[in-house]
Wavefront OBJ file of the C-alpha trace (Angstrom):
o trace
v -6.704 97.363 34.839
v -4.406 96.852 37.959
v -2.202 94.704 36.256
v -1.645 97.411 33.300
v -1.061 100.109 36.100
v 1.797 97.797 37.779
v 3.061 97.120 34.550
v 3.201 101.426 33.418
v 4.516 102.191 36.940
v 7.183 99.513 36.537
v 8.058 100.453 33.070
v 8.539 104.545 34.454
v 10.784 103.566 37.543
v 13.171 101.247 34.970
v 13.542 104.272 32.882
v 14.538 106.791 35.534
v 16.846 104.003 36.742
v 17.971 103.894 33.460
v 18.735 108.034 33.306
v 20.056 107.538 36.833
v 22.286 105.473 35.952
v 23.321 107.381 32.619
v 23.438 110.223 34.927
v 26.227 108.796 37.345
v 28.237 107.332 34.325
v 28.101 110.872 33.132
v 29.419 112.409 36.262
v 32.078 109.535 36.938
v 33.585 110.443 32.995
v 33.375 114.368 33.277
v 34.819 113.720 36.853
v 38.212 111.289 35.490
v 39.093 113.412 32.645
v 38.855 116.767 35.154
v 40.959 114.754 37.822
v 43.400 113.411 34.856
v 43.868 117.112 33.634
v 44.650 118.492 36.890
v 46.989 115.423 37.421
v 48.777 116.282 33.826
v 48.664 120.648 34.847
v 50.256 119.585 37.994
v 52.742 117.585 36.302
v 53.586 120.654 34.241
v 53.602 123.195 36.605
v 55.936 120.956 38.624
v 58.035 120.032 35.228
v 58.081 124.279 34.369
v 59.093 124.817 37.845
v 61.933 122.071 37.636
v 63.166 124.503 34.677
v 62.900 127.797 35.736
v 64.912 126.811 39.053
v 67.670 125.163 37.187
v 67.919 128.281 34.796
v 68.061 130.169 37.603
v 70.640 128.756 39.100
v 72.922 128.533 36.104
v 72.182 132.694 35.923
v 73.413 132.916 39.294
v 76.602 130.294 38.672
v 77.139 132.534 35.379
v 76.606 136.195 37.649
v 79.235 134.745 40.585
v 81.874 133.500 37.865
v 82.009 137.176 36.274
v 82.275 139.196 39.334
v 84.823 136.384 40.566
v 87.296 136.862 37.681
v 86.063 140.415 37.373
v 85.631 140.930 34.074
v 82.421 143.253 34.477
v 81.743 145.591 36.976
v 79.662 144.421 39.636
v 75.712 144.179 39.020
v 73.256 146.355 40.174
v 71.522 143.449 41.823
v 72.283 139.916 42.356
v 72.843 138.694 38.988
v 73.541 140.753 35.765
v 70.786 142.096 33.472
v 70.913 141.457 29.479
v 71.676 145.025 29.534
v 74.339 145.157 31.637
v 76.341 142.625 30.046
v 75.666 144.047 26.608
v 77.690 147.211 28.080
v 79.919 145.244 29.860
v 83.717 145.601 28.484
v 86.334 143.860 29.980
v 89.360 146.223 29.202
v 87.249 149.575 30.213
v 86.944 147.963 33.741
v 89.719 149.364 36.417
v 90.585 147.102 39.206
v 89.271 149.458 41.734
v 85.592 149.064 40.833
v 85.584 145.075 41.279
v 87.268 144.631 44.661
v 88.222 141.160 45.737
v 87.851 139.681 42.323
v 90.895 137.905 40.401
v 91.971 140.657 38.315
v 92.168 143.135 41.552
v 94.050 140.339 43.509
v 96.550 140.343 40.308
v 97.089 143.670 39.701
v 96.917 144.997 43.141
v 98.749 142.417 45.320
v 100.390 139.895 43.191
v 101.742 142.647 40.481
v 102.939 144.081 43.312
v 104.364 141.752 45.457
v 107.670 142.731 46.633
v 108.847 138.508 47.337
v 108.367 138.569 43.549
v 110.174 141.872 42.297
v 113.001 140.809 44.529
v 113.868 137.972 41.723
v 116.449 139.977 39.116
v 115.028 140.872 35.874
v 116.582 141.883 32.468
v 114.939 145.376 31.758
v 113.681 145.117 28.490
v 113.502 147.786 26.640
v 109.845 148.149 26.372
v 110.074 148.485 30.157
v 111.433 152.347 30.319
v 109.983 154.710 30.795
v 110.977 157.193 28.466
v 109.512 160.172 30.929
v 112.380 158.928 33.596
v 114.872 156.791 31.556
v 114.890 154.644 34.209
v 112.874 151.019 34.718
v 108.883 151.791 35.077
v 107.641 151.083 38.537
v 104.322 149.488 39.509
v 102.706 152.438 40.446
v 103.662 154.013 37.205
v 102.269 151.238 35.571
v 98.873 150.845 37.544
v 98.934 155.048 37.082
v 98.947 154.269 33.201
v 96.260 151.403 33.688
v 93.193 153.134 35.942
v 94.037 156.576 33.659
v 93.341 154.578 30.034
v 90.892 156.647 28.219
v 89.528 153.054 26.030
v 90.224 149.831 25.905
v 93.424 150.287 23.638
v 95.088 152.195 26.065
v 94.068 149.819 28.577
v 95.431 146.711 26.497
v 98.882 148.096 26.372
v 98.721 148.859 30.320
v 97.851 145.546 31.056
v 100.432 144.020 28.706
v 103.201 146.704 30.126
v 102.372 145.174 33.503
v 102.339 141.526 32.218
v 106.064 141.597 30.896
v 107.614 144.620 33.302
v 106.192 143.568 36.849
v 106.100 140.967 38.735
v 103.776 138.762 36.995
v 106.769 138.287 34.988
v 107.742 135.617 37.402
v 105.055 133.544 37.466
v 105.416 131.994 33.813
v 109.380 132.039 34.230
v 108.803 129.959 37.200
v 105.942 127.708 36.341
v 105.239 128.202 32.584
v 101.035 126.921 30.931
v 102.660 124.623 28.723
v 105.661 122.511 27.250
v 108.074 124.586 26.079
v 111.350 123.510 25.966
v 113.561 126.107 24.026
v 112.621 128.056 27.327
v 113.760 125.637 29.448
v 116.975 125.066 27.358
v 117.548 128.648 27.464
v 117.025 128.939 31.401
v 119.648 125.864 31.674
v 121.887 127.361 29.278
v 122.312 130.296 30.923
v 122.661 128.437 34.554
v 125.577 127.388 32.938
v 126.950 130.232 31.555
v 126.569 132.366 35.052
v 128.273 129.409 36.884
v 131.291 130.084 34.848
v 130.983 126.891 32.253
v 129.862 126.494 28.929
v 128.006 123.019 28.049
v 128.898 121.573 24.769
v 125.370 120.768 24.533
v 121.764 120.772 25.893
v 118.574 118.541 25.137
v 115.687 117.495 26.468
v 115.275 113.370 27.309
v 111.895 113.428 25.656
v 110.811 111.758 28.611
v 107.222 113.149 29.962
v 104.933 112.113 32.758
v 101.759 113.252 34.779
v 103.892 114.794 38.670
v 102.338 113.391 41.615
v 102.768 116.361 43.262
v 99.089 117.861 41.731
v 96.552 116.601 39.161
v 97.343 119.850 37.105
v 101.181 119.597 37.106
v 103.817 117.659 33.979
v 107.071 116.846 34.159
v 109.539 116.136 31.615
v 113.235 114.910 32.158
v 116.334 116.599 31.348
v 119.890 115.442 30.984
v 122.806 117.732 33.181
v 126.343 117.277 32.312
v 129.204 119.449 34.063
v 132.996 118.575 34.032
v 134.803 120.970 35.633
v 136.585 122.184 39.385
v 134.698 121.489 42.689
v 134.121 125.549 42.844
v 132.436 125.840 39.374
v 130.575 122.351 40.214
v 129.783 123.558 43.479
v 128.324 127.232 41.955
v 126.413 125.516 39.327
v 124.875 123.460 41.815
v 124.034 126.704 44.122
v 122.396 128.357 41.063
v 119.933 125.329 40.118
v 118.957 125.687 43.791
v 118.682 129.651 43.087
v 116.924 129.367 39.849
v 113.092 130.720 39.803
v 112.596 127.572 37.667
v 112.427 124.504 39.506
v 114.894 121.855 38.392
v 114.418 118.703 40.258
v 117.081 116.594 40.372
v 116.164 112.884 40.500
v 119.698 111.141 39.842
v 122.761 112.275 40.537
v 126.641 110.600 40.133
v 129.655 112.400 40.571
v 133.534 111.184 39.667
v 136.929 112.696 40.597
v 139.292 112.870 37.152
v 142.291 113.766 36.965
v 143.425 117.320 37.768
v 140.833 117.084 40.448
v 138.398 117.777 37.982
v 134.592 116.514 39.107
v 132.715 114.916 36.150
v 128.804 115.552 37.626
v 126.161 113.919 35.514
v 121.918 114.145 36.770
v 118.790 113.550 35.556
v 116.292 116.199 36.714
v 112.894 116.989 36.124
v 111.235 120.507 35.115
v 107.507 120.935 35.538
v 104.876 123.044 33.556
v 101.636 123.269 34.754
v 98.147 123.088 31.702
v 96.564 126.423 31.078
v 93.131 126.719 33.349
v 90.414 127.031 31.479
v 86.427 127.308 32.266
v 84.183 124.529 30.915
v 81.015 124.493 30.186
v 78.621 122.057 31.144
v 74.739 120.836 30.517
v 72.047 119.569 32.341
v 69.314 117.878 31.070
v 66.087 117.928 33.115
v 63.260 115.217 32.499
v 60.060 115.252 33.261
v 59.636 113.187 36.532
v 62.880 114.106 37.937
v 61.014 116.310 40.832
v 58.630 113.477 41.372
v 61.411 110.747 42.008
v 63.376 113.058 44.721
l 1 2 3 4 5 6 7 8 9 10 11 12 13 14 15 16 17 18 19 20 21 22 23 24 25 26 27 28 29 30 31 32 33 34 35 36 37 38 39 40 41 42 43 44 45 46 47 48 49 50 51 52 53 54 55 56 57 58 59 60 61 62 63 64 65 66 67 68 69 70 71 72 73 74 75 76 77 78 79 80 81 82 83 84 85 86 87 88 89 90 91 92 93 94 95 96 97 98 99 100 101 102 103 104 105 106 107 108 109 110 111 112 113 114 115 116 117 118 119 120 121 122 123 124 125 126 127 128 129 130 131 132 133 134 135 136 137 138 139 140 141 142 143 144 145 146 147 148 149 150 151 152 153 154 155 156 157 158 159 160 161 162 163 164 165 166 167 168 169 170 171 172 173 174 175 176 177 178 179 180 181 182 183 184 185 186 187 188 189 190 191 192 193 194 195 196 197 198 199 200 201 202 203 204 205 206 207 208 209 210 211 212 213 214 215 216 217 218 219 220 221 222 223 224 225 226 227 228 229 230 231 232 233 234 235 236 237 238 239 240 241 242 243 244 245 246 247 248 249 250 251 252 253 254 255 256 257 258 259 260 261 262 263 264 265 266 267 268 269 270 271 272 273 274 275 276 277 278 279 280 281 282 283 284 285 286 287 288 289 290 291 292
């Protein structure tokens, strides 16, 4: 009778050991998977976050490049809203309302730069004003600008002050691309004002990258002038005068009879690529934060 009670008790505590043990396998499985998802939500939360800054930042890159060219007018806040570049129109913005921005720096201090206006200019007919007869000045044309009453008006303004102020210089002297009628044209008429007429003008075809900056090209030209010391000597002084920079590489110079001077050079004339804004990517991967 003992015995069987032994045996019953024995039988009882293996079973509860049994559900104990059950019990603890139980808890150990619900615990892994909970510590495994909260592992894997972290890893989200951090991979979201990751995102959300990086968006961020490109919003703010995106805000700083618009008010730094100035093609909207300034945001009510740090960056712009959806809405406020759905209204945003570049020609009904005057240079007044984004301060310190590229356009205001053009069209208040380089358009009116007095070192620039100083070079001579051809007035062009579209450059009259018919209310005066006489050349239109900058204030005339910045008057016609800020009072544009839509963005046609304000097109014309701002091409009026492209070709009639002193912006005009800027491609004369270092022009966005290769153009070499232009540059013919600018020779040829080097020539003409130094009093000598060249039988004939062409490029070398000769380009290169100029060490002088990453953005700037060269290509070579041939100069041929066989005349008197003073019309050598003035053509000379006017490729130094020019607005367009001829630079002369290779020079040789013979006395002919009559005291004639044969000059022959090889000179280079630079152009400059247009800037433009590129875009770029980033691709975020989850585990990026976890590596830094």
């Amino acid at each position: 009778m003992a015995k069987e009670i032994a045996l019953s008790k024995r039988a009882k505590i293996s079973q509860a050991q049994q559900y104990m043990l059950l019990a603890v396998l139980g808890a150990s499985l619900f615990l892994g998977v909970a510590i495994s998802l909260v592992l894997h939500f972290i890893h989200q939360i951090s991979f979201n976050a990751g995102v959300i800054s990086e968006e961020d930042q490109a919003i703010v890159t995106y805000s700083n490049t618009i008010k730094g060219i100035g093609i909207c007018k300034k945001p009510s806040g740090e960056v712009y809203t959806d809405e406020e570049l759905k209204k945003c129109n570049p020609d009904s913005v005057e240079a007044s309302s984004v301060p310190g921005s590229l356009r205001a720096n053009i069209l208040e201090s380089i358009a009116a730069s007095e070192a620039l206006n100083s070079v001579p200019k051809e007035n062009a007919s579209e450059c009259i004003n018919p209310a005066t007869n006489k050349s239109f000045t900058y204030s005339e044309m910045m008057e016609l600008y800020n009072s544009a009453e839509d963005g046609e008006q304000r097109r014309a303004a701002s091409s009026l002050i492209q070709i009639c102020s002193a912006l005009r210089v800027i491609p004369d002297a270092l022009p966005a691309f290769k153009n070499e009628e232009a540059l013919l044209s600018s020779l040829n008429k080097i020539f003409l004002i130094s009093g000598w007429e060249p039988n004939s003008l062409s490029p070398t075809g000769s380009s290169s990258t100029s060490s002088i900056g990453k953005d700037l090209s060269t290509f070579s030209i041939g100069l041929s002038v066989e005349a008197d010391s003073a019309t050598t000597i003035k053509f000379l002084d006017n490729v130094e005068r020019s607005i367009r920079e001829f630079d002369i590489k290779r020079a040789t110079i013979e006395t002919v009879q009559g005291g004639v001077l044969n000059l022959s050079a090889q000179a280079d004339a630079y152009y400059t690529s247009p800037s433009t804004l590129t875009e770029t990517s980033k691709v975020i991967k989850s585990g990026d934060n976890e590596k830094k």
